[in-house]
N, C-alpha and C positions, 0 to 999 in steps of 0.2 A: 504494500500500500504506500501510495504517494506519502512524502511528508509536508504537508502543507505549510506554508504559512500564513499565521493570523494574525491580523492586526491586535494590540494589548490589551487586555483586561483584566484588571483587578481581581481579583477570588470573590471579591463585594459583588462587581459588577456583573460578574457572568452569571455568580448565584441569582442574581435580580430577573437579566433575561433569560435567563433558561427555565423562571416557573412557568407551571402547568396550570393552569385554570379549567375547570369544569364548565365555571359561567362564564367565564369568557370564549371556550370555546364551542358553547350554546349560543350564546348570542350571535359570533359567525355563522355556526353550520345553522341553525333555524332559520336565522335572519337572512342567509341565501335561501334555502329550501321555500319560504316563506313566500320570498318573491317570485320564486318559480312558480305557487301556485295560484298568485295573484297576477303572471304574466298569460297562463294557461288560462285562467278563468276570465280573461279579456278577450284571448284567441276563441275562447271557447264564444263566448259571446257576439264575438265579430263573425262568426262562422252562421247563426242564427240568427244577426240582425246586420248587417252590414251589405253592400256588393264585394264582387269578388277582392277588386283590387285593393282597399283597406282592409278588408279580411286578412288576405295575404300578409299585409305590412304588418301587421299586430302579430300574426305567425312569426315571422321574421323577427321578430322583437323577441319575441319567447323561446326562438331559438339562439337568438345573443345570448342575451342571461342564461340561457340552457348550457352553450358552449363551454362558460367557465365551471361548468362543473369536472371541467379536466383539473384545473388546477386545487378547485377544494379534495379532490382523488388523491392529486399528488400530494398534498400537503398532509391529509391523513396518511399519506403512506408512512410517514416519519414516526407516527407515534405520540407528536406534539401537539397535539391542538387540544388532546383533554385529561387531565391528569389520571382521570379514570380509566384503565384498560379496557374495562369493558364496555364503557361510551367509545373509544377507541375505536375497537375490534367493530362494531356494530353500522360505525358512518362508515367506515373503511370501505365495506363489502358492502354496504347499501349502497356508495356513489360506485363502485367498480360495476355494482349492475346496474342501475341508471344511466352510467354512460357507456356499455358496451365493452367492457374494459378487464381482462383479469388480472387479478390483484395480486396472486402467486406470482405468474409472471413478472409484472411491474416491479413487487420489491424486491426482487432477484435481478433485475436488469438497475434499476434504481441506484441498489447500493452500489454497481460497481460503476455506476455513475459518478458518484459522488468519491468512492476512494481514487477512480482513475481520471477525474472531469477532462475530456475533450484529448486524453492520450489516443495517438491515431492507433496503438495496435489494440490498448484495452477497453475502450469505451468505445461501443456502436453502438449506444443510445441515442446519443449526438453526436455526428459525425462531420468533420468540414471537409471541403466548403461547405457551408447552409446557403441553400439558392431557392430563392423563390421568382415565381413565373409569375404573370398576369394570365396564359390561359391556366394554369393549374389554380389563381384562384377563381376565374370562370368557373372551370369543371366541379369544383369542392368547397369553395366559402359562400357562395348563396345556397344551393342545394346539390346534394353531397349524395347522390343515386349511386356512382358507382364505389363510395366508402361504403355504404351499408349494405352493398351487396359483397363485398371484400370482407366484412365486418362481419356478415352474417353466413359464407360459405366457412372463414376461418372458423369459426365457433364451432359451426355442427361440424367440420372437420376432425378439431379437437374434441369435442364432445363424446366423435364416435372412438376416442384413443387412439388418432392418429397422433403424433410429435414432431414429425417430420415436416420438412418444407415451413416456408414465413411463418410470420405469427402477424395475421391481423386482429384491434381491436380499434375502439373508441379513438385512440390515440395514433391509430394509425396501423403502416406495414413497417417490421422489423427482421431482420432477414435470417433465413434458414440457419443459418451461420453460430449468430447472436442467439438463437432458442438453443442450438444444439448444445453450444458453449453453458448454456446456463442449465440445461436440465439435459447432462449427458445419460445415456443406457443407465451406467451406473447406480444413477440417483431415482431411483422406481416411486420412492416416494415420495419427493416432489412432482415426480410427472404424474403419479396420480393425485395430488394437490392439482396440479394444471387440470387435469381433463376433468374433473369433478367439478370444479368451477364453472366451465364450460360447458358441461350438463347445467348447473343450476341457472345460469344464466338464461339458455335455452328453453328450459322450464319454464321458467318464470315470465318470458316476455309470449310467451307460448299461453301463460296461463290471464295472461293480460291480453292478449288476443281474444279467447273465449269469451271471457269474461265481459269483453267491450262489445263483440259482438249479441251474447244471449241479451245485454241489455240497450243492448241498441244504443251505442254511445260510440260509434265509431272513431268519432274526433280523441277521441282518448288516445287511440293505440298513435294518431300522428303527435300528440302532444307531449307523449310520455317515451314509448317506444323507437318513436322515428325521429326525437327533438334532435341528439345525437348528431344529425346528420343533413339540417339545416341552419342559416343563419350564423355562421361561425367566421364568416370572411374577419368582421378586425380580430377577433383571434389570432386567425394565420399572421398577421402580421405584428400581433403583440407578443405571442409568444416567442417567437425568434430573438428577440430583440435581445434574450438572457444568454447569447453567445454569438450571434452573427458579427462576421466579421473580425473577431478575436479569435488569438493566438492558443494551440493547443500543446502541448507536449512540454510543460512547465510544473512549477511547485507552486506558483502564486495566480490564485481567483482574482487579484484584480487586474491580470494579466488575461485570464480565460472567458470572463462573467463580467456581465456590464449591471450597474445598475442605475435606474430614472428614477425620478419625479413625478408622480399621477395625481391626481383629484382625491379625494377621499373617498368617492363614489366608485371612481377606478379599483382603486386598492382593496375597495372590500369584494370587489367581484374577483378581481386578480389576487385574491389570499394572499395580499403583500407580496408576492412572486417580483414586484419590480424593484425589492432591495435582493437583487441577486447574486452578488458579491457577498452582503453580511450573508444569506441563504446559506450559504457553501461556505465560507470559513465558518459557519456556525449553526452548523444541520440541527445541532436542539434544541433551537430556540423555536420556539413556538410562532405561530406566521403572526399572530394581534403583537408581539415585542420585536418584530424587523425594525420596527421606525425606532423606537431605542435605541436599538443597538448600532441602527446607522449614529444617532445624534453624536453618541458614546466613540465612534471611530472613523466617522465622514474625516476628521485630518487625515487619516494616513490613507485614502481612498481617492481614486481619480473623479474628478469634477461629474456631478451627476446631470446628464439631462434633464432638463425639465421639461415635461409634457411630451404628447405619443409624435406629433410632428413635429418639435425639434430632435428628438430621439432616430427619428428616419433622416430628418436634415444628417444630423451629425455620424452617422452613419455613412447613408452618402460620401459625405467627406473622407469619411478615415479608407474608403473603396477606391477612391478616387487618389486619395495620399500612398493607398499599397498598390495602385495602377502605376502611377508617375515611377516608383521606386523600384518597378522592376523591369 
């Protein structure tokens, strides 16, 4: 494992951000959840009383807010968000089915995430270059037909105990390579972790299917179901932003990881994912104490963006300064 460097903190300071809250990490996971059901219940409404084309927009809407449930995913993957394990254990697997997504997988690819960030031969989580298209967000950031057909042949794939070949999910395609690495022969019981997840998964959106259709609620199965896999365009380009462009095969995140400046409103959709520097010199900190722990080490850290378009500006630039330089 890498040895990192971290910017300094006191034994005072780190004990501070690294507690756990119960209520603080209710207050997040609700207060997303919450809005989910209140952007659903306007789509739902616009489906019943609206024409098509505002219908649509209010879908669209509830598949933004739907998108970030990648990152509240990721963010439970850590363990942080609630001192209680079994408030823990319980969001974990609730958002890894809500978004399509298995969670064996993720925290086995995750962690060698984070011990190897951005090394070209150990980390193919993120891999550089990170390149993004304008037809790739045509094809996938308004609606996203051939992810949930990718998303949904991988599953019943695995479902039926196959291991072999990609791994798609929620978050995307990962390659034969990176599954085989993480759940080789060897390891029988984590792969049967993997393909049981992928059973319940399949279950379950199977049993939400039924369910929406005996009751004649169709609009459900695209709200809940299929949200996944609409509406996620600023995604595509917010998420990138926690390494695009930066340097890989180093000891120091604020070499690899960038972090911005957002709204408040931003932040609590993006589970503070945009202090991505503190993120990674300081995986235990829980996502509501990132802005702490930036205040606490913003000296020894590179100038932060502020806001999603100067964040692309400045980006640009650094593309444009590694063009001239070679």
């Amino acid at each position: 494992m890498t040895r990192w460097y971290k910017s300094p903190l006191t034994k005072e300071e780190l004990k501070s951000v690294s507690a756990r809250s119960d209520i603080k990490g209710l207050v997040q996971t609700l207060g997303y959840l919450m809005l989910l059901v209140f952007s659903a219940a306007a789509a739902l409404w616009g489906f019943h009383n609206l024409k098509l084309v505002p219908a649509l927009l209010i879908l669209l809407v509830h598949g933004f807010f739907y998108s970030f449930m990648l990152n509240g995913f990721h963010e439970l993957s850590h363990n942080t968000v609630f001192k209680s394990k079994g408030l823990s254990r319980f969001f974990y697997r609730l958002f890894s089915f809500l978004s399509w997504n298995n969670h064996v997988f993720f925290s086995a690819s995750h962690r060698e995430h984070h011990f190897y960030t951005l090394n070209s031969e150990k980390d193919q989580e993120v891999i550089l270059p990170i390149i993004l298209t304008f037809k790739e967000f045509l094809l996938r950031g308004i609606v996203n037909p051939l992810g949930f057909v990718e998303t949904l042949w991988g599953t019943l794939f695995l479902a039926a105990g196959r291991v072999d070949g990609k791994m798609y999910s929620g978050l995307g395609a990962f390659s034969a390579e990176w599954k085989k690495h993480l759940f080789p022969e060897e390891k029988q019981e984590e792969r049967k972790a993997l393909i049981a997840w992928a059973r319940v998964t399949v279950a379950g959106h199977l049993l939400i299917l039924l369910f929406c259709l005996y009751f004649n609620i169709p609009e459900m199965i695209v709200l809940v179901t299929l949200a996944p896999f609409y509406g996620s365009g600023f995604l595509y380009f917010l998420n990138p932003t926690q390494h695009i462009g930066l340097t890989g095969d180093n000891d120091d995140h604020r070499k690899n990881s960038r972090t911005i400046l957002l709204n408040p409103f931003l932040r609590f959709l993006y589970w503070n994912m945009n202090y991505h520097i503190e993120h990674h010199m300081y995986a235990a900190v829980p996502c509501y104490n990132l802005k702490k722990l930036h205040k606490l080490i913003e000296d020894d850290l590179p100038p932060s963006s502020k806001g999603f378009i100067r964040t692309w500006r400045d980006i640009r630039q650094l593309h444009n300064k590694h063009k001239s330089n070679t």
